[in-house]
DSSP file (Angstrom, degrees, kcal/mol; ACC not computed):
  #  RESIDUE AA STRUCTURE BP1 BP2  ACC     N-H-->O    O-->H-N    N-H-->O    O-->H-N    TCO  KAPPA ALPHA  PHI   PSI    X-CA   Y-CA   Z-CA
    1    1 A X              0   0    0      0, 0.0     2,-0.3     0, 0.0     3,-0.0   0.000 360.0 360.0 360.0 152.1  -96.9    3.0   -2.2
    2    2 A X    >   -     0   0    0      1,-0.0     3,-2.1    44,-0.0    44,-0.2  -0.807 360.0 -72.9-133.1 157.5  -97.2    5.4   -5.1
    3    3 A X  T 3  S+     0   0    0     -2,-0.3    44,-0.2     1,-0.3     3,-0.1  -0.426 114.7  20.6 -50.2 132.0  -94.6    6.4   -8.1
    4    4 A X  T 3  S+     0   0    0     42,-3.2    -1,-0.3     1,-0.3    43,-0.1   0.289  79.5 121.4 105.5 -21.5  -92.2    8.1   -6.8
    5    5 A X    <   -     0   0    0     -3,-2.1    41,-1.6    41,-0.2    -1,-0.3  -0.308  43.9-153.0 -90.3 171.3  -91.8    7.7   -3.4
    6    6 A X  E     +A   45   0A   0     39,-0.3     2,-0.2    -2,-0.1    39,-0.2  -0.956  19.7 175.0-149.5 123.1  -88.1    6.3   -2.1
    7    7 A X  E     -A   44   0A   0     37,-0.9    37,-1.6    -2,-0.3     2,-0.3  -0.686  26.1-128.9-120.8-177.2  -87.8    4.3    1.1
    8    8 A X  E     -A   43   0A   0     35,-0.3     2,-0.3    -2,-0.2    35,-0.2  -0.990   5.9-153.0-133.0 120.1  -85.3    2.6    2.9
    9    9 A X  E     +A   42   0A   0     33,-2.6    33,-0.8    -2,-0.3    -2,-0.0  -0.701  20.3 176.8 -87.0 144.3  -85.5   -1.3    4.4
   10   10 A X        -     0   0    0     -2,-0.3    31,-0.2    31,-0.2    -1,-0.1  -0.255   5.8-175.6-149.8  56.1  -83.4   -1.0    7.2
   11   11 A X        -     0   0    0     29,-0.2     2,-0.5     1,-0.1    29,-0.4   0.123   9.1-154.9 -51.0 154.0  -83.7   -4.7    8.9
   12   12 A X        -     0   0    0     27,-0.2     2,-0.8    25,-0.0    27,-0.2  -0.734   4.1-161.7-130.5  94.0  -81.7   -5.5   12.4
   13   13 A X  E     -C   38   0B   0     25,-1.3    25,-1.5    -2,-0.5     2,-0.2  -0.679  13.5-167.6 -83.3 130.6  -80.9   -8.9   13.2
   14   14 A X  E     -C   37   0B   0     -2,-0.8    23,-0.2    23,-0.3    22,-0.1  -0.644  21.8-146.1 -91.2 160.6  -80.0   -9.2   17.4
   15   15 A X  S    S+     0   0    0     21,-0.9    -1,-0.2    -2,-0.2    22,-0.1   0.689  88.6   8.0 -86.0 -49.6  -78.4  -12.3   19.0
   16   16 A X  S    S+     0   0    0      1,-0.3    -2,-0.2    20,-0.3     0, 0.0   0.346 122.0   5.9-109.4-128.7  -80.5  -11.6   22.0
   17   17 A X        -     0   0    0      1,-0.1    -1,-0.3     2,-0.1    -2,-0.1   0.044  54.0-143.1 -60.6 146.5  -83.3   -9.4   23.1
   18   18 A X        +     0   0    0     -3,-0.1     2,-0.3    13,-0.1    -1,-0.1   0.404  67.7 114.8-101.1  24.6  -85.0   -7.0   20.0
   19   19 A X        -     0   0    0      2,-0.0    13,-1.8    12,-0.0    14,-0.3  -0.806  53.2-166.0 -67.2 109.4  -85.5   -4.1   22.5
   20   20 A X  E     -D   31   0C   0     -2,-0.3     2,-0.3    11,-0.3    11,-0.3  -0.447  16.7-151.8-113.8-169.9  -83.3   -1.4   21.4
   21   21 A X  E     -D   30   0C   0      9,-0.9     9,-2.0    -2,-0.1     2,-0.1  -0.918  15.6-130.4-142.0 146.6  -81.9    2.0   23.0
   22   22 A X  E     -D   29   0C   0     -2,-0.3     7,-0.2     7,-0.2    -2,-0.0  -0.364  27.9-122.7 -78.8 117.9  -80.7    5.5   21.1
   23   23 A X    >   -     0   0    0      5,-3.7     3,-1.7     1,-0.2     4,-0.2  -0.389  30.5-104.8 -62.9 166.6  -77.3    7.0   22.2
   24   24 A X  T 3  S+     0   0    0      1,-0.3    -1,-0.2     2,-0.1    -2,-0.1   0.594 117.6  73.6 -60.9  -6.0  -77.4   10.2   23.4
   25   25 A X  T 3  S-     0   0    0      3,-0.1    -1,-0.3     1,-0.1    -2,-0.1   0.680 102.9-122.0 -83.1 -10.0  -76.0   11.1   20.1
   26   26 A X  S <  S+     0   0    0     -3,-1.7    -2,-0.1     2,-0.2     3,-0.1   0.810  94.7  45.1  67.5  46.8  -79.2   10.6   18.2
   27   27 A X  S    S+     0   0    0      1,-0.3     2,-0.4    -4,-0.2    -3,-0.1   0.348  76.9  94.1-166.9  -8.2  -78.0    8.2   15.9
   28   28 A X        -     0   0    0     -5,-0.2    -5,-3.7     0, 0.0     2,-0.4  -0.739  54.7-161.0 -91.5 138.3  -76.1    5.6   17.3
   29   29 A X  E     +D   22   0C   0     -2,-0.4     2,-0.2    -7,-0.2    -7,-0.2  -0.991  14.1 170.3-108.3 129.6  -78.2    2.1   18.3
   30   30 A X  E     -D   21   0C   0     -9,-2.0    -9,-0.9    -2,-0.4     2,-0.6  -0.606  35.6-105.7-134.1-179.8  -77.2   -0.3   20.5
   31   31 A X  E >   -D   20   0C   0    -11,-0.3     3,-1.2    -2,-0.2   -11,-0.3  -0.874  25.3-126.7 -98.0 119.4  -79.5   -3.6   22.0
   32   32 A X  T 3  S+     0   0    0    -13,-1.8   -12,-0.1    -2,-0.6    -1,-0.1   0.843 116.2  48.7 -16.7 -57.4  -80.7   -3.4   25.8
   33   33 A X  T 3  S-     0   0    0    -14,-0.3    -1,-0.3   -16,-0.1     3,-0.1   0.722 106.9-134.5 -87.2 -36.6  -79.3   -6.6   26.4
   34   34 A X    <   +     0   0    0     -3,-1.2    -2,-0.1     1,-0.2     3,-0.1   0.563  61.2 137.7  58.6  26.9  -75.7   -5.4   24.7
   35   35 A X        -     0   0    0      1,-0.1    -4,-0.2    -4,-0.1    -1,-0.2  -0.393  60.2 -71.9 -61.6 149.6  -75.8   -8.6   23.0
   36   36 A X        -     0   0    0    -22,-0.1   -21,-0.9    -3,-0.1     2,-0.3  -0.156  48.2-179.4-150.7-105.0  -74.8   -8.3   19.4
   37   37 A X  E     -C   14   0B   0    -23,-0.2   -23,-0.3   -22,-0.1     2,-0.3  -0.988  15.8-162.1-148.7 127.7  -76.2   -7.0   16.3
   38   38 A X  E     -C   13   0B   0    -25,-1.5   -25,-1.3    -2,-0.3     2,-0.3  -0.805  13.7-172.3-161.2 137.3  -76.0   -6.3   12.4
   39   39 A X        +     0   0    0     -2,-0.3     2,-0.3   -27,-0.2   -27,-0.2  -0.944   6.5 176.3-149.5 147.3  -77.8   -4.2   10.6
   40   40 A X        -     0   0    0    -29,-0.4     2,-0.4    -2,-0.3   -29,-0.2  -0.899   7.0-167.7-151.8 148.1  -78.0   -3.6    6.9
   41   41 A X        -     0   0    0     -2,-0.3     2,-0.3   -31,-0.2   -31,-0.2  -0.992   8.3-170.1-146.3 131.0  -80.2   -1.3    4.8
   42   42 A X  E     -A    9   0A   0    -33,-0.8   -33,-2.6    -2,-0.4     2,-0.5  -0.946  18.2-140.0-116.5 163.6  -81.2   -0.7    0.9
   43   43 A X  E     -A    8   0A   0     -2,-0.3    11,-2.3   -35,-0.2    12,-1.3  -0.974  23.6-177.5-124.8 139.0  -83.1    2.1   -0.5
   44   44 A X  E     -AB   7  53A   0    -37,-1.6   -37,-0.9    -2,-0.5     2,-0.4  -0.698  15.3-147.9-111.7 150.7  -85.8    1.6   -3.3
   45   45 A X  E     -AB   6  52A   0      7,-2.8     7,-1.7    -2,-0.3     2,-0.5  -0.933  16.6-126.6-143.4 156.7  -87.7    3.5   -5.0
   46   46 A X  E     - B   0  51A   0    -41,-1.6   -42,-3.2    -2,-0.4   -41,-0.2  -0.542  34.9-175.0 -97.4 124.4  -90.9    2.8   -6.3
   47   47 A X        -     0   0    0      3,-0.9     3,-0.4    -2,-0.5   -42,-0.1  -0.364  48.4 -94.0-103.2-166.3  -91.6    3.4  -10.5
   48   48 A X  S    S+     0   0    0      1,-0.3     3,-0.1    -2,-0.2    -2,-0.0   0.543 131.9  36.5-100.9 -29.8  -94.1    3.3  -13.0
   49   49 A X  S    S-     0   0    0      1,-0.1     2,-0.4     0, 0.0    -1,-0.3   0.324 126.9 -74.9-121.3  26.1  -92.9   -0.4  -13.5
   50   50 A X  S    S-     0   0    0     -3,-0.4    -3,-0.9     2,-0.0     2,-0.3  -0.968  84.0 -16.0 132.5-115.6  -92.1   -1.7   -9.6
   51   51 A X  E     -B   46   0A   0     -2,-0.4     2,-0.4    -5,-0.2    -5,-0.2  -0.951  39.2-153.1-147.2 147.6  -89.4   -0.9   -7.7
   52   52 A X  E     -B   45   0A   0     -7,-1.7    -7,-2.8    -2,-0.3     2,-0.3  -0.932  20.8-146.9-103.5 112.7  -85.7    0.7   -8.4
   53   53 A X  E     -B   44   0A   0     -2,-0.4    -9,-0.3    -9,-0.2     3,-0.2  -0.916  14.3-167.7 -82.0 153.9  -82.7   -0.6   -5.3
   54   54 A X  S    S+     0   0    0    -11,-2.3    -1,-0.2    -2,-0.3   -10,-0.2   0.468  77.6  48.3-100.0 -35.5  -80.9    2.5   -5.4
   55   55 A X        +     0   0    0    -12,-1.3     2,-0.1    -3,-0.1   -14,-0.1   0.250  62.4 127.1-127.3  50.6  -78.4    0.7   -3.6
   56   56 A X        -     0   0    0     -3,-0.2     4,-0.1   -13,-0.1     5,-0.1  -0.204  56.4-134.2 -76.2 134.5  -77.6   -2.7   -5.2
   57   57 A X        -     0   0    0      3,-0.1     3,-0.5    -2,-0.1    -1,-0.0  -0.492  40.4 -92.7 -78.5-171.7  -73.1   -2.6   -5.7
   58   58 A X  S >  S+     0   0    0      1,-0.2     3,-4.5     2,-0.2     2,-1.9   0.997 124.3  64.6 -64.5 -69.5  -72.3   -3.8   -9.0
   59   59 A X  T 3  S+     0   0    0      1,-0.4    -1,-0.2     2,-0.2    -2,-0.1   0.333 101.7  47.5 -42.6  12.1  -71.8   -7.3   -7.9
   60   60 A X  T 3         0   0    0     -2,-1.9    -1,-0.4    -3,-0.5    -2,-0.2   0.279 360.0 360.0-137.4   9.4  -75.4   -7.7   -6.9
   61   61 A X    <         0   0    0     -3,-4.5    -2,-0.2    -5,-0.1    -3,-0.1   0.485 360.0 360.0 -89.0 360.0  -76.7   -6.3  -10.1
């Protein structure tokens, strides 16, 4: 990872199977199994002294 760059962790925890499949809308995700599912994301970005979350709420600062 280099200065500069910004990613996003974007974990999925399943209650069943981790196989997933894309709605036809091209955005939606749902599980194979239709068990279900949470998913939760931050975005970093990486500086000159680690890493920035971009998208911590107050209450987690």
């Amino acid at each position: 990872l280099q200065e500069g760059m910004v990613f996003t962790i974007e974990p999925m925890i399943n209650q069943g199977d981790r196989r997933i499949k894309q709605k036809k809308d091209g955005w939606t995700v749902v599980t194979r199994d239709k068990k279900l599912s949470a998913q939760w994301e931050h975005t970093v970005a990486v500086t000159a002294d680690g890493v920035e979350i971009l998208t911590l709420r107050d209450e987690e600062r």
